[in-house]
N, C-alpha and C positions, 0 to 999 in steps of 0.2 A: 426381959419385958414383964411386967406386975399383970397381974388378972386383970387389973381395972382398965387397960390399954390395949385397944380391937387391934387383931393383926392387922398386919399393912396389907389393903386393899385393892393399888394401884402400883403399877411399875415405878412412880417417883417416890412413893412409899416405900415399896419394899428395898429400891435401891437405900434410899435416907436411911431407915434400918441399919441394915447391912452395913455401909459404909462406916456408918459411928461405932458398929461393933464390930467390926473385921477388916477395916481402913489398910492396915499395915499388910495384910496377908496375901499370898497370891489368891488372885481371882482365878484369870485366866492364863495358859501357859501352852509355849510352843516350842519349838524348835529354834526359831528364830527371835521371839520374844517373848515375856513374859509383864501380866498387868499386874499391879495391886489392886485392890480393892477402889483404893483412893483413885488412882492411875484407870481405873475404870469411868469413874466416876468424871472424872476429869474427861480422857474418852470422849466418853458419851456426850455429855455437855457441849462442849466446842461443834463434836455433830448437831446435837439439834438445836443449836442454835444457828448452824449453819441451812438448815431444812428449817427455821421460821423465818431466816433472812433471805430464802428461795421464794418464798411469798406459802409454804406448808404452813397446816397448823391442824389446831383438832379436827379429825374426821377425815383428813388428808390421806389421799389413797395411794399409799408405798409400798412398793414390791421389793424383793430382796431375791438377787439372783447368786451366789454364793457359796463356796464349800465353808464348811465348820472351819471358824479359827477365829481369830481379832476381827477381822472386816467383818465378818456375818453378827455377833455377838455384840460391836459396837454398833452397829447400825441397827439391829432388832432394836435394842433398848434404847437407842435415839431417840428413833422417831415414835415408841411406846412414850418416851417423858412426854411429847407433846398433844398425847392424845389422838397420834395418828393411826387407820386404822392397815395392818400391816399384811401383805401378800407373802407370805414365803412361796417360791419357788425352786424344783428340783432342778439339781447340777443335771440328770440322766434326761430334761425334757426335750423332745425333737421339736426342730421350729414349726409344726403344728401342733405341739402341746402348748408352746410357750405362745403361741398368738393365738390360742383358746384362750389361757388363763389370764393374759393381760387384757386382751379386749373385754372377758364376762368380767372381770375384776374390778373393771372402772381405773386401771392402775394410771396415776397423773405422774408421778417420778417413781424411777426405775433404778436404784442402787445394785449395781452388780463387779464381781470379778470377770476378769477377759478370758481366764484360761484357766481350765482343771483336767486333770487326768485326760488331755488330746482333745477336750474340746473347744472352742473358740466360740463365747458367747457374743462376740462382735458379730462371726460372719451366722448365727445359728438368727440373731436380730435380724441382721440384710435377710434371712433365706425367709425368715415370719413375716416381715413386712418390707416386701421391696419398697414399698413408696419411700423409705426410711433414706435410701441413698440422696433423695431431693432434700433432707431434712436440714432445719438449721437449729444448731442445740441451743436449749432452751425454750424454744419454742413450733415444737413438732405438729403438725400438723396432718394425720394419718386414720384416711375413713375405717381402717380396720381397727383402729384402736381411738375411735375419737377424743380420749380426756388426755391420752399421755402429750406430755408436753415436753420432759427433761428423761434424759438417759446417764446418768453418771458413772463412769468406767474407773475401775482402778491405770487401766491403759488405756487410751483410749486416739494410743496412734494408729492413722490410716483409718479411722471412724468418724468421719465430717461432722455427721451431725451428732455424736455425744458429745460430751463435757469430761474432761479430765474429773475425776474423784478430788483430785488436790484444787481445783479451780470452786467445786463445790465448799469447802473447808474450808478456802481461803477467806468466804464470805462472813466468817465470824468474825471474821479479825479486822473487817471492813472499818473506820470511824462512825459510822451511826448502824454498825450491826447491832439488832438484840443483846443487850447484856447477861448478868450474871443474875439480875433482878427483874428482868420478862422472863428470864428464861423461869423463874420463880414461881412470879405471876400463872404464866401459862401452865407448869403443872400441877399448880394449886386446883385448877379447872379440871383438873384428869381427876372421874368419877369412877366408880370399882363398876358399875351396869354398864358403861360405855363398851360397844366395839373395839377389841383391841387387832386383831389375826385372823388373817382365812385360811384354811390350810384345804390344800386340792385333794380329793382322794378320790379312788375309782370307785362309781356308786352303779345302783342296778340299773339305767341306762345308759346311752354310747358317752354319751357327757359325763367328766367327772364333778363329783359333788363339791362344791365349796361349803365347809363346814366355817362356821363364825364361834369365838370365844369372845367371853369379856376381858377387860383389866381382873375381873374379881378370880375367876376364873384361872390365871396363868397364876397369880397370886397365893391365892388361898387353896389351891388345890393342891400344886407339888409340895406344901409342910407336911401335909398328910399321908403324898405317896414316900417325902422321905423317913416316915416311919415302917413302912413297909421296906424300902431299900435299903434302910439302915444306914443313910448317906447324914454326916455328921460331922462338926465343923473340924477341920484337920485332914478331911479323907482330899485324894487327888484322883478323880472320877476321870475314867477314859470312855466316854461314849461310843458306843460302836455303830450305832444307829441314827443317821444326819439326823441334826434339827432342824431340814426342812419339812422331816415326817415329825407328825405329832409325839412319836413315842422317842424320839431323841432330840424335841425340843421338851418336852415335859421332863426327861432328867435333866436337863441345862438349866432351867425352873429350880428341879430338887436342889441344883449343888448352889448355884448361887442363891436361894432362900437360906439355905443352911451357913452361907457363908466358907463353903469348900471351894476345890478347884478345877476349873475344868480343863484337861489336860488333853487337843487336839492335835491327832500327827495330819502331817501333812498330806497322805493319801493310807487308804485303805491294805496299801500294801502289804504283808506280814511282814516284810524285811521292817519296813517303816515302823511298821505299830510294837515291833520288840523293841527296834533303837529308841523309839520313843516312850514304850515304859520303864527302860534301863535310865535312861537316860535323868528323864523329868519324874520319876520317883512313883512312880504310880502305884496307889493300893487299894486302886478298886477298880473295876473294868463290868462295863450293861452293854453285852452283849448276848445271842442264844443261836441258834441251829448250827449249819454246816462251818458257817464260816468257825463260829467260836472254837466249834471242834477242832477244826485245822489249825488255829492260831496257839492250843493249849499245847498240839501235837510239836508245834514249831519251835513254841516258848521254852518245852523238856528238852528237846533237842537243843536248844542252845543253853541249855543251863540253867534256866530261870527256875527260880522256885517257885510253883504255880500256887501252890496253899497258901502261898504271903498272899497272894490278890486275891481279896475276894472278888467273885463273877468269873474268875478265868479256875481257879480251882473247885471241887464239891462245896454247896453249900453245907453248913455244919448249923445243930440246933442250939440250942441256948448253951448245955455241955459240952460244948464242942465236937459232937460227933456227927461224921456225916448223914445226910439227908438223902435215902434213895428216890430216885427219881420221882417216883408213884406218888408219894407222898407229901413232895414238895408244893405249896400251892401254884397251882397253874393257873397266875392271875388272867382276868379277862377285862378287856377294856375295847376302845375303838376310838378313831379318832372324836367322834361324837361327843365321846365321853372325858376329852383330854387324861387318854389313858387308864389304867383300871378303875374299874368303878365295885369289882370284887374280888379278895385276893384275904391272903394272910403275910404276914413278916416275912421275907426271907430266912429267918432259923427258925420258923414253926415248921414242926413236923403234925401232920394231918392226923388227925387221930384214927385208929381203927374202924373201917368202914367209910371211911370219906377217901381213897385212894381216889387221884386226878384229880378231885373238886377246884374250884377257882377260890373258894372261899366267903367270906361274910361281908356284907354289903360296905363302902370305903367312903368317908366321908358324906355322912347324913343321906350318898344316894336312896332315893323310895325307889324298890323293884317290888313289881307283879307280872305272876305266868299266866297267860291268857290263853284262849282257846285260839288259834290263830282263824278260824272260820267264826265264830260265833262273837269272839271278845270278851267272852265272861270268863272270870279269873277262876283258874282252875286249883283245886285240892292241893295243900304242900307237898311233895315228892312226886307228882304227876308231871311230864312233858309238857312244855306250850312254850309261846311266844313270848320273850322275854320285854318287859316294858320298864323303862328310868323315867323318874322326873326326880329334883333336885339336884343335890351336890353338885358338880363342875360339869350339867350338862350344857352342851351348845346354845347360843342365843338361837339358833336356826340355821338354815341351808341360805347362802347368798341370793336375793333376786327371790327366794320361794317363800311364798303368804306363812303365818303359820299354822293356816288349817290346814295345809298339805301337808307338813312336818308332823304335827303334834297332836295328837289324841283331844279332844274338847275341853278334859279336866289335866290337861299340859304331860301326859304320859308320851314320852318315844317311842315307838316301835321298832324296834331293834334287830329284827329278822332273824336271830338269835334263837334256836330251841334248846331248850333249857328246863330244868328240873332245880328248884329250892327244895331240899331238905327240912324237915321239921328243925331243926337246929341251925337255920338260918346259910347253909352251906351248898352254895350253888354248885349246879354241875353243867357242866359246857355237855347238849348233845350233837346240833348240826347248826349248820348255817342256812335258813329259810331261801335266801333270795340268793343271786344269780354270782355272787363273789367267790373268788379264787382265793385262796389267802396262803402266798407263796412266799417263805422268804423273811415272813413278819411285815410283807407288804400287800396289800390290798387289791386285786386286778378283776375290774368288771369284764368278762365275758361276752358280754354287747359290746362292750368297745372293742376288744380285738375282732369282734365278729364284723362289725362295721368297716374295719379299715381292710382285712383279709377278702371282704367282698367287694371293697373297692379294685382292689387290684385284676390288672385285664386277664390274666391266666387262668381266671376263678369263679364260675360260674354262682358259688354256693361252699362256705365254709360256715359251720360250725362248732363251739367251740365251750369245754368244759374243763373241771379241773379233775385231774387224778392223786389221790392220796399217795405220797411218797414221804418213806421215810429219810431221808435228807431236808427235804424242802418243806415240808408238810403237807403242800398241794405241788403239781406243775401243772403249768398251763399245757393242755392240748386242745387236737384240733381234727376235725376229718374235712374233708376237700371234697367238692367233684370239680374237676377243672373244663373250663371253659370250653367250647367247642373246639377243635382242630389244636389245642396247645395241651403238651406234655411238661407240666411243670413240676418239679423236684425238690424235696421237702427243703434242701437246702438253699435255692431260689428262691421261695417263698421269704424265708427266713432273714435272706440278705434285703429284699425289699421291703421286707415288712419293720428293720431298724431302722429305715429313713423317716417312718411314722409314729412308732412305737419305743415305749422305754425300752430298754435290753431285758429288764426281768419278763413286760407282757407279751415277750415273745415266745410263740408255743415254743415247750424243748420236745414236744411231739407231734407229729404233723402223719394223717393216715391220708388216702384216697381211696376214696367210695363212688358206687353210684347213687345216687339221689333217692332210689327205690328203696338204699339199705339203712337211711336214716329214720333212727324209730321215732314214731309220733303218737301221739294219741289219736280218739277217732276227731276230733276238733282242732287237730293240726298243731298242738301244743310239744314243744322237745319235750322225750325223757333222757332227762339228763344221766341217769344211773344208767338206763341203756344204752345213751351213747358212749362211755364209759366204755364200758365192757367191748363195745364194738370196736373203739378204738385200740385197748388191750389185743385183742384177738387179729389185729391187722401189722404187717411188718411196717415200719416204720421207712 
């Protein structure tokens, strides 16, 4: 691409790109099949012209229920060509996550897989919305989700009211479907400022946050972090982290910006994920914490040579020598930010006296440290609240004004305490507000506190995160239980999956009395004290 030629701005852009220069190569790769470039291309097209022969088009509110693989990856960038604006949702949500997230969503069609690792997104629908058994597909009609209209299943036998997947697809192929020259038309109209993605995340109250990206945004942001990941055309990238969380759809972004490959096993399993990088050639792998550890542990034991993969062996600096931990940048990002907003290369080694830093500000992000009481930007190397405006920050929160989001002169408030170095070299110190951050995933604290005080055994729970070295936080909890009931942490636990994902289940549950929970004198939690009280309690 010449200087004088603006990156591709939009999803029909950066595909057009890509295609013309990487047409022949694998895109995407499975177990069971593998796309080209082209074969992507192609893909996708036949979908969205099948979602503008459904009566979709720009601004069209589509959800995507799905594990990582060909279904999830051709349907994101479907209904992207047409300007539609896209829900992803998690494989782990319970059918009261998923009938929050469709209803706040506005979601009108509903693209999903029937089954993943034991779950059944047919009967998880029936349990979100009973009305759904009177439904007649294509045309739904359900006061808990008033816009949805279409549910399109990959299976979708013994579910009256969805639509087969292949009955949606078939519609391209109709005689007066949309051709090859609306379909043209229509993403000539897809603008880089438009809504493209919401992505759900747990925010500081019981509701999770709906974060908004643009087209510009999915586009123009992962060139940048594939500098930092060092992902480049030839690599075959195994994600470890779904793309329905931001930070494993932002490298699905890096590999296909880059015109690499994205190489999904079919579950999470370690048996899986070695067969699968034996197998489809893998030599790169974005993955971190426990799990990584155990899959490097697993990969030596079977033979693999972990140093060939970068992400599964040490990282190594520009010399090739390894990179101890300390040193290495420990990027920081959030969903807000569609992933780091400050960080260094993965072979930069930190230089003396920056040990942990995240690094220097990524793609034209503007950061300032603020007083989090007063708001005046505080002296470089001093503690405060961390604030973005520019580079690839969110359009806003779904449904939320953006005086409530956004600072008057367009700064975020990030909740984020932090310290900038005179040498431009952030340092991560806490997290302000009420988030867990367990896993590499996100769990407000109010939410589980909400649903654990729902439950009739429970007069009063509580609930924070404990620093662990495995997890980086785990969710706990102290209890007083309800009057005349003796509930047991592992009761709690089994009820509280029927509401909750599997991660925002405390993995520590105490029982107190009501007296022993510390407050201020204005009734406010201390968190740090509750902490320690749950330490100090047998589990």
């Amino acid at each position: 691409m010449s200087s004088a030629t603006p990156p591709p701005s939009t999803i029909p852009a950066m595909l057009a790109h890509v295609i013309a220069t990487r047409g022949a190569e694998d895109a995407v790769a499975t177990m069971d099949e593998t796309l080209t470039y082209a074969e992507l291309d192609s893909r996708t097209a036949h979908m969205a012209r099948a979602l503008l022969a459904s009566g979709a088009g720009k601004g069209a509110r589509v959800a995507l229920l799905a594990p990582d693989g060909v279904l999830w990856i051709t349907a994101f960038l479907a209904a992207l060509r047409i300007g539609a604006l896209v829900t992803v949702v998690s494989t782990l949500c319970t059918p009261r996550e998923l009938a929050h997230i469709l209803r706040h969503s506005d979601t009108q069609v509903l693209i999903a897989a029937r089954r993943f690792l034991g779950h059944d997104y047919g009967e998880k629908l029936q349990a979100a919305f009973p009305g759904l058994a009177r439904g007649t597909p294509g045309a739904l009609r359900l006061a808990d989700a008033p816009f949805l209209r279409s549910v399109w299943i990959d299976d979708a036998e013994g579910l009256p009211w969805a639509g087969a997947l292949s009955e949606l697809l078939a519609l391209a192929d109709a005689p007066d479907a949309p051709d090859a020259a609306l379909l043209a038309a229509a993403e000539a109209q897809v603008t880089p400022g438009e809504d493209a993605v919401i992505v759900y995340t747990s925010g500081s109250t019981s509701a999770p946050k709906a974060v908004v990206h643009s087209q510009w945004n999915i586009t123009r942001h992962p060139p940048e972090l594939a500098k930092l990941f060092l992902v480049k055309p030839g690599d075959r990238m195994l994600p470890m982290l779904p793309a329905f969380w931001l930070g494993g759809m932002a490298m699905a972004m890096q590999v296909l910006t880059q015109g690499a490959t994205l190489v999904y096993p079919a579950s999470p399993d370690h048996a899986v994920l070695l067969d699968t990088i034996t197998a489809l050639r893998v030599n790169r792998l974005n993955g971190w914490g426990d799990g990584l550890v155990r899959l490097r542990e697993a990969a030596r034991a079977r033979g693999i040579d972990v140093d060939a993969i970068v992400g599964l062996g040490p990282f190594r600096d520009a010399s090739g020598e390894p990179i101890p931990p300390a040193l290495q940048s420990n990027m920081l990002g959030m969903s807000e930010t569609f992933a780091p907003h400050s960080a260094e290369p993965l072979d930069f080694r930190l230089p003396e006296g920056k040990e942990g830093a995240s690094g220097r500000t990524v793609n034209a992000y503007e950061r300032r440290v603020v007083d989090p009481e007063t708001g005046q930007e505080v002296a470089p190397g001093e503690v405060g609240e961390l604030q973005l405006r520019g580079g690839a920050l969110m359009t806003g929160f779904y449904k939320k004004p953006r005086a409530e989001v956004f600072t008057p002169d367009g700064f975020y408030p990030t909740g984020d305490l932090v310290r900038i170095d005179a040498d431009g070299f952030l340092h991560f110190v806490a997290r302000r507000n009420d988030m867990i951050k367990t896993r590499a995933a996100n769990v407000s604290r109010l939410e589980v506190e909400a649903v654990m005080n729902a439950l009739p055994e429970v007069r009063l729970a509580v609930v924070t995160g404990l620093d662990d070295a495995e997890f980086g936080q785990v969710v706990a909890a102290a209890v007083v239980p309800a009057e005349g009931c003796s509930p047991n942490a592992g009761s709690l636990r089994l009820a509280l999956r029927e509401a909750l994902s599997s991660y925002k289940v405390p993995r520590r549950i105490v029982f107190v009395e009501e007296a022993d929970i510390p407050r201020t004198a204005t009734g406010k939690l201390k968190l740090a004290e509750l902490g320690e009280l749950i330490l100090s309690r047998p589990d």
